[in-house]
C-alpha positions as CSV (number, residue, x, y, z in Angstrom):
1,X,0.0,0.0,0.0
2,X,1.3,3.4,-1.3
3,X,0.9,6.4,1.3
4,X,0.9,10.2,0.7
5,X,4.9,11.5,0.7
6,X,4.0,14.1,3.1
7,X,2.0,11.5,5.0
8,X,5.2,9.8,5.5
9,X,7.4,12.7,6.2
10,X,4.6,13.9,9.0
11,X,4.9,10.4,10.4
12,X,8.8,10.6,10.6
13,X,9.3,14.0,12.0
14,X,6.1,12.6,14.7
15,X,7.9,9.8,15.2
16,X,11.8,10.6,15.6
17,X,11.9,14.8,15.8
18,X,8.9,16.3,17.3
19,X,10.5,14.8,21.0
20,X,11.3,16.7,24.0
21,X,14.3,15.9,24.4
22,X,18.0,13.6,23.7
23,X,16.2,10.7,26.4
24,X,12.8,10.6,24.5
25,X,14.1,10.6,21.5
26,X,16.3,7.9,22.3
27,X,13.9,6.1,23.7
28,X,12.0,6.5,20.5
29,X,14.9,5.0,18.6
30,X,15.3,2.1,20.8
31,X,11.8,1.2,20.4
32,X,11.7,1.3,16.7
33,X,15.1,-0.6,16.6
34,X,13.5,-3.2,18.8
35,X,10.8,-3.1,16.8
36,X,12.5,-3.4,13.3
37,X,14.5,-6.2,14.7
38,X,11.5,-8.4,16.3
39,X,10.4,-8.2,12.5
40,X,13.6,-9.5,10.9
41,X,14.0,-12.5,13.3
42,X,10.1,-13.3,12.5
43,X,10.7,-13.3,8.7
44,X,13.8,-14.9,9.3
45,X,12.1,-17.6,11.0
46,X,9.3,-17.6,7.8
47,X,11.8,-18.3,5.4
48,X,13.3,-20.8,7.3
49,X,10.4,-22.5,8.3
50,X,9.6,-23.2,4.1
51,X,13.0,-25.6,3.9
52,X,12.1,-29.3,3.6
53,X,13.7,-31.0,6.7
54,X,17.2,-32.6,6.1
55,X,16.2,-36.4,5.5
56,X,19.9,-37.4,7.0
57,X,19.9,-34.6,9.8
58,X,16.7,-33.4,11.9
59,X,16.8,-30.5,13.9
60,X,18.4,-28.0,11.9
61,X,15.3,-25.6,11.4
62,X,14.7,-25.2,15.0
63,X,16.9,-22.0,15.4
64,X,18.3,-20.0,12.8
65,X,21.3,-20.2,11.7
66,X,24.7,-18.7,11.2
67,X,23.4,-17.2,8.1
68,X,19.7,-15.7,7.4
69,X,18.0,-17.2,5.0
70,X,19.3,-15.7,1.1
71,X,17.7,-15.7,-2.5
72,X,19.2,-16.1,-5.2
73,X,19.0,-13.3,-8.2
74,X,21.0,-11.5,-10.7
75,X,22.0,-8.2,-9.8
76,X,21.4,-6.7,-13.4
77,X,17.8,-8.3,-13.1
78,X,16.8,-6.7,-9.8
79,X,18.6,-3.4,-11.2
80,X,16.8,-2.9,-14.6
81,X,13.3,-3.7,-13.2
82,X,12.5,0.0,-13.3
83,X,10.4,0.0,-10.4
84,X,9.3,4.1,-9.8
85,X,10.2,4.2,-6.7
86,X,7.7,5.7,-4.3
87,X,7.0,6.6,-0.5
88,X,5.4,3.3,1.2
89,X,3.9,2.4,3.9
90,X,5.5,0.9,7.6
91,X,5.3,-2.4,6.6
92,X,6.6,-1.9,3.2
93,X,9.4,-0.5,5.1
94,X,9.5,-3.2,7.5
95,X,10.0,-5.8,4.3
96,X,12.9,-3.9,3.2
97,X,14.9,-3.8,6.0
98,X,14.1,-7.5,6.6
99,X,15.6,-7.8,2.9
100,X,18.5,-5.6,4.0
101,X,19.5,-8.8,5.6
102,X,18.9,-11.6,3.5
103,X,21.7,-13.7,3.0
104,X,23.6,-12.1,5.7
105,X,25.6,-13.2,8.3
106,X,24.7,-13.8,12.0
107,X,27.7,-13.3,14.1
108,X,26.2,-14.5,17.5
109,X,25.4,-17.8,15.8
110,X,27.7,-21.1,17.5
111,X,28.2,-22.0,13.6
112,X,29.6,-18.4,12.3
113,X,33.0,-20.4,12.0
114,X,34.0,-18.4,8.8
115,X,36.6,-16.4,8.9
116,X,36.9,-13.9,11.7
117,X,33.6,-12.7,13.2
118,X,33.6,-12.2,16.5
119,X,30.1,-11.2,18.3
120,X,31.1,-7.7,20.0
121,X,30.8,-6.8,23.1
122,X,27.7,-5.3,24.6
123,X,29.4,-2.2,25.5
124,X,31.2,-1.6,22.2
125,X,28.2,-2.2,20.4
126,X,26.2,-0.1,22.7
127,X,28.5,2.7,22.1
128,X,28.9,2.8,18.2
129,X,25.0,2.7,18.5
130,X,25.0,5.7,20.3
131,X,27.5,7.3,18.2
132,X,25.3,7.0,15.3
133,X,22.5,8.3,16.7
134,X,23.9,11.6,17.4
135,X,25.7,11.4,14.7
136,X,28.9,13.5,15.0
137,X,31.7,14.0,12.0
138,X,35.2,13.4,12.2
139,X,36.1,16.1,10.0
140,X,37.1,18.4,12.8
141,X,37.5,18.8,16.4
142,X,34.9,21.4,16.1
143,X,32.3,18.9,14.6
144,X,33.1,16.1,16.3
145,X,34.5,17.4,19.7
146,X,37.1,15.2,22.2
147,X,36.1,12.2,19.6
148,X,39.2,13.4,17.9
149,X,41.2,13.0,20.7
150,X,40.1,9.6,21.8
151,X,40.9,8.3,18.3
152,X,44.6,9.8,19.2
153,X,44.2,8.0,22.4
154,X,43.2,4.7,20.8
155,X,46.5,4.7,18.7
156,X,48.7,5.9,21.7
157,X,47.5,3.3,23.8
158,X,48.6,0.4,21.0
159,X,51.3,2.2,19.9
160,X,52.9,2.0,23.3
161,X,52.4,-1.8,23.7
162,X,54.5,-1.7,20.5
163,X,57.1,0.8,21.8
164,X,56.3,4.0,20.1
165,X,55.6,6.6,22.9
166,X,54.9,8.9,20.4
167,X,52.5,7.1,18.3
168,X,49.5,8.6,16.9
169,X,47.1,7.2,13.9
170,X,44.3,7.3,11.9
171,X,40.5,5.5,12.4
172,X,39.7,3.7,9.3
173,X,36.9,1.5,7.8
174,X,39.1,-1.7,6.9
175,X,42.6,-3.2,7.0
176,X,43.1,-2.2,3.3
177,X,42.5,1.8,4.1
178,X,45.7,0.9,6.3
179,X,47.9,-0.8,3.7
180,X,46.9,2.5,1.6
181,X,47.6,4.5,4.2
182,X,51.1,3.2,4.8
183,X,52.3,2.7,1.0
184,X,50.7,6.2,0.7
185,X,53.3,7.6,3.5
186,X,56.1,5.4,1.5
187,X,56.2,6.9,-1.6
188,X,55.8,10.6,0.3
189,X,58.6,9.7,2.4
190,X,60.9,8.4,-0.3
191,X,59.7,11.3,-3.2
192,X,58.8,14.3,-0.6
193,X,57.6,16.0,-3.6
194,X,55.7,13.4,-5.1
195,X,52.3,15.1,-3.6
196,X,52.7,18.1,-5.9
197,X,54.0,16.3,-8.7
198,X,52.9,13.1,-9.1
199,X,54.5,9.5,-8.7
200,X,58.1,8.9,-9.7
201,X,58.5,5.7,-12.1
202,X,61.5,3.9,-10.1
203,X,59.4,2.9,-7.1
204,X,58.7,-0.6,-5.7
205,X,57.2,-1.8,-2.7
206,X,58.1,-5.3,-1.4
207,X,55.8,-7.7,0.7
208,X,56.2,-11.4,1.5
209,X,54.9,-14.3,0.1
210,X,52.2,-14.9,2.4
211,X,51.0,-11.1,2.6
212,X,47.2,-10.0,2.3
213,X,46.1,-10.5,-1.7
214,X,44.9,-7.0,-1.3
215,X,48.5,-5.4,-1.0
216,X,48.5,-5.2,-5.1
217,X,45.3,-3.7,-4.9
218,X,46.0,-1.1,-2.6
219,X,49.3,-0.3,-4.7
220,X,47.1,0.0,-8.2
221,X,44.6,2.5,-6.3
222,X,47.4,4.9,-5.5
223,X,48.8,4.6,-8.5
224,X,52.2,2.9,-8.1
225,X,50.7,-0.2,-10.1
226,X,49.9,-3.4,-8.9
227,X,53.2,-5.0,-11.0
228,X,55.3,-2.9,-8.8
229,X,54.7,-4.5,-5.7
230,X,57.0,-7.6,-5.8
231,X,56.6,-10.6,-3.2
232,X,59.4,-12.0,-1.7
233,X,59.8,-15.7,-1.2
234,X,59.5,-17.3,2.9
235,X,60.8,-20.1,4.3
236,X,59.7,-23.1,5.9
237,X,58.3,-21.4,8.8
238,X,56.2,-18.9,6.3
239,X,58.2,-15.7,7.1
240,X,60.2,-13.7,4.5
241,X,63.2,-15.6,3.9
242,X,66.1,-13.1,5.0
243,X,68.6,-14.3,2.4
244,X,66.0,-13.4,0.0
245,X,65.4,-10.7,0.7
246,X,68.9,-9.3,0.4
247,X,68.8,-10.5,-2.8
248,X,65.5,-8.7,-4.1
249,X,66.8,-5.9,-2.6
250,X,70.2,-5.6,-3.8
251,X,68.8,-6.6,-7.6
252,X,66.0,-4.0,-7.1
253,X,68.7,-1.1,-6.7
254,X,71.5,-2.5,-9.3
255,X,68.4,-2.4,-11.4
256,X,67.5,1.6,-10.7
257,X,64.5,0.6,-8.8
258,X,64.2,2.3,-5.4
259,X,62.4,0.3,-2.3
260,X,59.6,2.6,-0.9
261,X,58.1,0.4,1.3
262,X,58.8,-3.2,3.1
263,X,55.5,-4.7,3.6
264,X,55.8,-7.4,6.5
265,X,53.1,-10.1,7.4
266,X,52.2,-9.6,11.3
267,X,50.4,-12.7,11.4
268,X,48.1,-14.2,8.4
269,X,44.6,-15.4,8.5
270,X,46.3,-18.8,7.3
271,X,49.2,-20.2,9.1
272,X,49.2,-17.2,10.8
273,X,52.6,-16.4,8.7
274,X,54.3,-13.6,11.3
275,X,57.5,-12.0,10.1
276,X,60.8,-12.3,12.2
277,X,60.4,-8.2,12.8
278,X,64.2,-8.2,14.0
279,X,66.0,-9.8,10.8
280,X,63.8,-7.8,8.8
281,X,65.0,-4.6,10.7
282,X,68.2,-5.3,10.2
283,X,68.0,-6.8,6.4
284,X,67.0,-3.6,5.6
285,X,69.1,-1.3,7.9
286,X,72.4,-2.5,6.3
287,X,70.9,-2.0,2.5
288,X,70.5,1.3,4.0
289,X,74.1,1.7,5.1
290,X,75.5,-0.6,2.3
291,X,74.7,1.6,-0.4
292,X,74.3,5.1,1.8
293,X,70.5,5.5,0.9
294,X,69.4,9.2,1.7
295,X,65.8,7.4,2.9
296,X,65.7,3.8,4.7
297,X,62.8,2.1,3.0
298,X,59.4,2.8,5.1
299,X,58.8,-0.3,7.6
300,X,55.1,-1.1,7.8
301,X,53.6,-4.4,9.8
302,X,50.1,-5.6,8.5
303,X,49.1,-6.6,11.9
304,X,45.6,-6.3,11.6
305,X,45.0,-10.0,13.0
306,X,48.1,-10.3,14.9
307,X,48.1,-6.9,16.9
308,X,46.6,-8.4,19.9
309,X,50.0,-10.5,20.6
310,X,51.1,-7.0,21.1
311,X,48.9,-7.4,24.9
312,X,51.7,-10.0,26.1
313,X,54.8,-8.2,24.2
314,X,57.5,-7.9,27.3
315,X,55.3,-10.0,29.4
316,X,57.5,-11.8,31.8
317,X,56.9,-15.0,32.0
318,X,55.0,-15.3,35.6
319,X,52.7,-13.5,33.8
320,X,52.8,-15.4,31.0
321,X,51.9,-18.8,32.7
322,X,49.4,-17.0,34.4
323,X,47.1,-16.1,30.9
324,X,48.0,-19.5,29.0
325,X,47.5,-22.5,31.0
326,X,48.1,-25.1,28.0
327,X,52.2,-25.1,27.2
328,X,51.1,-25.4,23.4
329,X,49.8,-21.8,23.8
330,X,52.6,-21.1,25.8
331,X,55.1,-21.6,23.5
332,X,53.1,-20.3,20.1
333,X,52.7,-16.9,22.2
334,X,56.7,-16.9,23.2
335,X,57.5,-17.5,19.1
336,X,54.7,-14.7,18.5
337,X,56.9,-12.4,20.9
338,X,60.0,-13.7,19.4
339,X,59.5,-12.7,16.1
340,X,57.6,-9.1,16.9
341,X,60.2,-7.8,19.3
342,X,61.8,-5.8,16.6
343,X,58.7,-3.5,16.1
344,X,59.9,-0.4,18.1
345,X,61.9,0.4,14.9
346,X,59.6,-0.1,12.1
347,X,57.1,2.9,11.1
348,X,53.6,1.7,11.2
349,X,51.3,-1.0,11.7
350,X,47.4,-2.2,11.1
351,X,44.9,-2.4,13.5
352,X,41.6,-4.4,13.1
353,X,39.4,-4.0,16.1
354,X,36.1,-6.0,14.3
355,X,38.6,-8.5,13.8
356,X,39.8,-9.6,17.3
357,X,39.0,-6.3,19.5
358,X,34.8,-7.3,20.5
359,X,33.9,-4.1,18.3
360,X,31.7,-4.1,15.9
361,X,32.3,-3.1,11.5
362,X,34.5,-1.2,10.9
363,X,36.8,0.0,13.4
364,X,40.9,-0.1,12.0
365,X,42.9,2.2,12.7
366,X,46.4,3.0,10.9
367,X,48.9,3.8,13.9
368,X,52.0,5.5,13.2
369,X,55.5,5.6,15.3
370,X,55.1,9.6,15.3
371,X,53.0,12.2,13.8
372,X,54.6,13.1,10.6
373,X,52.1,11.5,8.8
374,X,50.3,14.1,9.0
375,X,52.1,16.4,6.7
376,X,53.3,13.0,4.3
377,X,50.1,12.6,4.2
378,X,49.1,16.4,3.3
379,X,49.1,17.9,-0.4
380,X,52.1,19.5,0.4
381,X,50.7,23.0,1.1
382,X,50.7,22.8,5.1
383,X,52.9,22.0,7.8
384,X,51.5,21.0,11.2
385,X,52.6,22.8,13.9
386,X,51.7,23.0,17.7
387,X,48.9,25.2,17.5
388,X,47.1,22.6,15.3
389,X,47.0,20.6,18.5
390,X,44.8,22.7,20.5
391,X,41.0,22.2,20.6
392,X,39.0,24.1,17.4
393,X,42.3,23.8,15.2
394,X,42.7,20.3,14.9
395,X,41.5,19.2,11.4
396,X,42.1,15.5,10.0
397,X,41.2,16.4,6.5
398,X,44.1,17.6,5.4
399,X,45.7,13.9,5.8
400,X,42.8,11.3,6.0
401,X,41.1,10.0,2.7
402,X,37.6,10.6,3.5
403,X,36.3,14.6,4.7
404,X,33.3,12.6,6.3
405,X,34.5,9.8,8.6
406,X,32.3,7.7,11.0
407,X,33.4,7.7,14.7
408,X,31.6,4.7,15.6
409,X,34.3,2.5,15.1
410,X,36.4,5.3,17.7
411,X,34.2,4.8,20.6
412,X,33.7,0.9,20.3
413,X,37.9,0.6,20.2
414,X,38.3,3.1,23.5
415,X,35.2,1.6,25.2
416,X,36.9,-2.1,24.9
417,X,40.6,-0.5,25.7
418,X,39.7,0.7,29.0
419,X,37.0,-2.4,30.0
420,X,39.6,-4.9,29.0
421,X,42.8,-2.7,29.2
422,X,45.9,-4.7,28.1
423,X,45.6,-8.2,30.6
424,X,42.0,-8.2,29.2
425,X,42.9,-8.6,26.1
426,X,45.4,-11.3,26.8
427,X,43.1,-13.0,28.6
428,X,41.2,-12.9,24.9
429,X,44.0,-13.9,23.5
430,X,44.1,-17.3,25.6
431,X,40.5,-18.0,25.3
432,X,40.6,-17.8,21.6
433,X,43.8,-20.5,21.6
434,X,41.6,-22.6,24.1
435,X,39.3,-22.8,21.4
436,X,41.2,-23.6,18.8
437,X,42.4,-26.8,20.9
438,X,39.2,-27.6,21.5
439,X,38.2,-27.8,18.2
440,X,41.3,-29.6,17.2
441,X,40.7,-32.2,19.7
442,X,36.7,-32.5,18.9
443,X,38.1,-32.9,14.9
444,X,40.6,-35.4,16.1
445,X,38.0,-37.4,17.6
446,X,36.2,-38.1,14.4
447,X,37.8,-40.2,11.6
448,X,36.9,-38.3,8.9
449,X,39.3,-35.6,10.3
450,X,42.3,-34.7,10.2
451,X,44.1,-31.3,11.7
452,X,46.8,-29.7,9.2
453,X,48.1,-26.4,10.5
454,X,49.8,-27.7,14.0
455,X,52.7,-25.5,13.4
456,X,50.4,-22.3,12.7
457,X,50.9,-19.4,15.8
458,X,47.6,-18.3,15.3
459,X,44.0,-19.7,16.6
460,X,42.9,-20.9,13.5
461,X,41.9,-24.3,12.6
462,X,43.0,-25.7,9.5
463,X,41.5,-29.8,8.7
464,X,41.8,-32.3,5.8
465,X,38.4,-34.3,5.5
466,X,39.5,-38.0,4.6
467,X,37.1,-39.4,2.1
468,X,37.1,-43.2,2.1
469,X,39.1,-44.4,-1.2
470,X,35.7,-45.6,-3.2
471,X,35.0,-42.0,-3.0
472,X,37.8,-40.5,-4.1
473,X,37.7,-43.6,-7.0
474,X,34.5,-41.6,-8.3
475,X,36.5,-38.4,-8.9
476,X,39.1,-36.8,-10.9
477,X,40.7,-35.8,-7.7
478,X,40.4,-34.8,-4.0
479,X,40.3,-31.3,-4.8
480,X,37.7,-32.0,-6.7
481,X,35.5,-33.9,-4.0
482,X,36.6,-31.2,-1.3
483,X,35.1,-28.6,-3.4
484,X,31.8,-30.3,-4.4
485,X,31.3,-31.1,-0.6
486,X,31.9,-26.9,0.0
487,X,29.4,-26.0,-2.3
488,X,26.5,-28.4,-0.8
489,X,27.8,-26.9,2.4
490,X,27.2,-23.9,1.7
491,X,24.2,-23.9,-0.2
492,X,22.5,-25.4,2.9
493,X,23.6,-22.7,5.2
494,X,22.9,-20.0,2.6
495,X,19.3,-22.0,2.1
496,X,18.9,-21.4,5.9
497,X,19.3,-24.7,7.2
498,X,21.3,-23.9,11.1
499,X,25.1,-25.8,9.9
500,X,28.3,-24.8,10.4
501,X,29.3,-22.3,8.1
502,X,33.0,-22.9,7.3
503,X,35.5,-22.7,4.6
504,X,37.5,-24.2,2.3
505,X,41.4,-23.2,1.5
506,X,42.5,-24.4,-2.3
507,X,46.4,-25.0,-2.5
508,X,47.0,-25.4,1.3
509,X,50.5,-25.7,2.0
510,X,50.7,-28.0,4.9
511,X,53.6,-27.3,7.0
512,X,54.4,-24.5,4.5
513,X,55.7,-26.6,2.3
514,X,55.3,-26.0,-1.3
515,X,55.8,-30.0,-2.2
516,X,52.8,-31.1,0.4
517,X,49.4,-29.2,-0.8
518,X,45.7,-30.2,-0.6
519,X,42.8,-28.6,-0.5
520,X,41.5,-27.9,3.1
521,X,39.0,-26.6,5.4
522,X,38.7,-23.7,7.5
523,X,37.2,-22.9,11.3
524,X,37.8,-19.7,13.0
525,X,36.8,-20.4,16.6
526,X,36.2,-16.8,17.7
527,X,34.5,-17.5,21.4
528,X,35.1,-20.8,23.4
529,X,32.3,-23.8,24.1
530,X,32.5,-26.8,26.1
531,X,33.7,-30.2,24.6
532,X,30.4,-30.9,24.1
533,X,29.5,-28.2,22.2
534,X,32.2,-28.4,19.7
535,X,31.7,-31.9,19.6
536,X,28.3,-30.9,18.5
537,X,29.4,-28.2,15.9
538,X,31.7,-31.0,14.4
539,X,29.2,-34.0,14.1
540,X,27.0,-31.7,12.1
541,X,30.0,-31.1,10.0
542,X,30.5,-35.6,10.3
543,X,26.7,-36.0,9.4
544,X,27.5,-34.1,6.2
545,X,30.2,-36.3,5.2
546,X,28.7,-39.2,5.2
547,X,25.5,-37.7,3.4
548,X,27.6,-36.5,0.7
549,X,29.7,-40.1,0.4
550,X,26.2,-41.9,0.6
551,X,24.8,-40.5,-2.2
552,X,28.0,-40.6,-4.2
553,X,28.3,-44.2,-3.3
554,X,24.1,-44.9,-4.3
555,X,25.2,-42.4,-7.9
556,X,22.2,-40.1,-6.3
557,X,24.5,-37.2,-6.8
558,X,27.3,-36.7,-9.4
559,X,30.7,-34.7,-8.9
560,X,30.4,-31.5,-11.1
561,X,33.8,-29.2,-11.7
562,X,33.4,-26.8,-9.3
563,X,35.8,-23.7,-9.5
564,X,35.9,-22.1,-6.0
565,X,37.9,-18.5,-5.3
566,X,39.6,-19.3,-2.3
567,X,37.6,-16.5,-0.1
568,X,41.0,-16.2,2.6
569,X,44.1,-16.3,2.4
């Protein structure tokens, strides 16, 4: 039913503006939000409720599930239907933001095991909730007020764990804005005059093997070109290989190429591949001195996973035993500490707080060792000096991509920082890696199991399903089977059937090793359960299994060539 436009505006302002005050309409918004919500679980449950019960597997339309139900549709379809779009009615409303979700993911669910996705806290959420109700900008401290100084409060506080006492950063929707952020700083750094006149020709950045696919990305969006960021081989233990290094280095220069930028892997989502930050410093300090560079190539740690080891770096080791109980832990968090205590000298680093922080999207932040960012950063007309550090002169614009930037993701950080503070976020740190041995052990107690990534630092899970041999006689190959069991996965949860949603990693080196691959699973284990609970989550994954074999073995299903973009890395 179509309304009146100016029916609906009256009904708006009645409903959200004509309110006496910040409580009421607060109150109003709650109530609506409540209200909205209670409507998307109820048509969540609708959709649900239309799936045919699993035949091998009962029970699995009783709640919903780690996805809401999805549709499937082509975009250019939906696009070129030409509706005229017109004011509706609160229902109509209702049915859109229900849509909104469709397909979506639902973090809070036991079988959100894909990738990391955390439920945040209460008080994080709370606050980015309240942030966008009133709905501040982070333009300028005279828009958005002390917000500006807690997101410099934010980076300080992390900065120090990693020993800059002068640290100070940008807030950021994404780990990518920070890669951009710090390749952007590189090329200032190394070409000072390159924000007047453009990008020099000669510049290369260098990341290792096992960095973030996005690292090209972020180089073609600034302009450097995606073929000018070169990855550097790792070794065994899936760092950058020091010897190589030296090499790519040295070749780079005898070749006129200058280094702008060594990117280096602060833990992965795979194999969590963590650089040794020490050799690295080093590698690259004596390139410096060898052949007398005017400007040491800019040191940046994608640490958007692994910045919460920073909550144990110097940690003596009372303290240690204290937070991990297990000595498996134990010793992955020493390595971790190991191989970051070389961070003090490198430049920046990436935060993700949705990743591992309890916040909700997006809160990143870029943290620098010092403040000259600010001008790199700049167009090259303005310096920043100390009066731009007093209230109603601070403006981020000059250096941050956006003019308009969110401060929810500001908040939910600092809230979290000073509820958890430093030992709470250890103590996350160890409750993630007790997970992750719980779900190795509930996987190990299943045949069709096997666990792959023991050597990995990170909390990850990484398993081999073992198909019996008449199984893997009816196909070309394993990857093949591995991949058609993914899809029918998938298309369950997406249907809206309550299954574990996990994923699958094409080319998995085992061990690192380049000779030993196979196509594997995925679980990210973002909140610990009881053995029994896990041991649930995985007999769901089981009862799949042998589904899928059955109706191999009976021919009611068929192995298609399924092509699957590996969706982490």
């Amino acid at each position: 039913m179509k309304i009146n436009a100016n029916k609906l505006r009256r009904h708006i302002v009645r409903k959200f503006c004509h309110t006496s005050g910040d409580s009421e309409r607060l109150q109003a918004l709650m109530e609506y939000t409540q209200h909205l919500n209670d409507y998307i679980l109820s048509e969540g449950k609708k959709w649900q409720a239309n799936l045919p019960e699993l035949q091998f597997l009962s029970g699995t339309r009783t709640d919903l599930g780690p996805k809401f139900p999805a549709r499937y549709y082509s975009y250019l379809d939906e696009l070129d239907k030409g509706e005229d779009y017109e004011p509706v009615d609160d229902k109509e409303i209702l049915q859109e933001v229900a849509r909104f979700f469709r397909g979506s993911l639902r973090s809070g669910s036991p079988n959100a095991l894909f990738n990391m996705l955390p439920e945040a806290s209460i008080e994080a959420t709370a606050a980015a909730w309240l942030v966008t109700t009133y709905n501040p900008n982070m333009l300028m401290d005279f828009f958005g007020g002390e917000a500006l100084l807690i997101e410099q409060q934010v980076c300080r506080y992390i900065g120090k764990w990693a020993g800059w006492p002068q640290s100070m950063g940008i807030a950021c929707n994404g780990g990518k804005f920070t890669l951009l952020y710090a390749i952007r700083l590189a090329i200032s750094r190394m070409e000072p005059e390159s924000a007047k006149t453009g990008l020099p020709r000669d510049l290369v950045i260098l990341c290792s093997e096992g960095a973030h696919y996005c690292v090209e990305h972020a180089a073609s969006l600034l302009g450097l070109g995606a073929d000018n960021c070169l990855r550097v081989a790792g070794t065994k233990d899936g760092v950058m290989d020091p010897n190589e290094l030296q090499r790519v280095l040295d070749e780079q220069h005898l070749n006129g190429r200058r280094i702008a930028a060594v990117i280096c892997s602060g833990g992965t989502t795979i194999n969590f591949n963590c650089e040794d930050t020490c050799k690295i410093l080093q590698s690259i300090n004596d390139f410096s001195i060898r052949h007398s560079l005017r400007q040491r190539p800019y040191l940046h740690l994608d640490s958007v996973i692994g910045w919460i080891y920073l909550s144990t770096l110097n940690m003596d080791s009372e303290s240690i035993f204290a937070h991990f109980s297990e000595p498996e832990t134990r010793k992955r968090i020493a390595e971790v500490q190991r191989r970051l205590e070389g961070i003090s000298g490198f430049d920046s680093m990436g935060v993700d707080f949705h990743k591992n922080g309890l916040c909700p999207y997006a809160s990143s932040f870029f943290i620098a060792s010092d403040r000259r960012f600010m001008d790199e950063l700049g167009d090259g007309n303005y310096k920043y000096c100390d009066k731009d550090f007093h209230y109603g002169q601070f403006r981020t614009y000059r250096y941050t991509f956006e003019n308009s930037r969110p401060g929810q993701g500001i908040l939910a950080a600092w809230v979290n920082l000073r509820r958890l503070g430093r030992r709470g976020y250890a103590d996350y740190l160890a409750l993630l890696h007790r997970a992750r041995n719980s779900v190795s052990d509930a996987l190990a107690r299943h045949s069709f199991f096997r666990v792959l990534n023991e050597s990995s630092l990170g909390w990850e899970v990484v398993f081999a399903i073992l198909f019996a041999p008449d199984i893997i006689s009816l196909s070309q190959s394993h990857e093949e089977l591995a991949m058609s069991f993914m899809q029918e996965c998938w298309e369950r949860v997406n249907a809206g059937y309550n299954l574990p949603l996990f994923s699958i990693v094409p080319g998995y080196r085992i061990n690192n090793d380049p000779e030993n691959i196979i196509t594997a699973f995925l679980v990210y284990p973002m909140r610990q359960y009881s053995d029994e609970e896990w041991d649930d989550i995985v007999k769901l994954i089981a009862a799949q299994v042998n589904d899928f074999q059955d109706r191999l073995r009976s021919q009611q299903l068929s192995i298609e060539r399924i092509q699957i973009d590996s969706p982490v890395r």
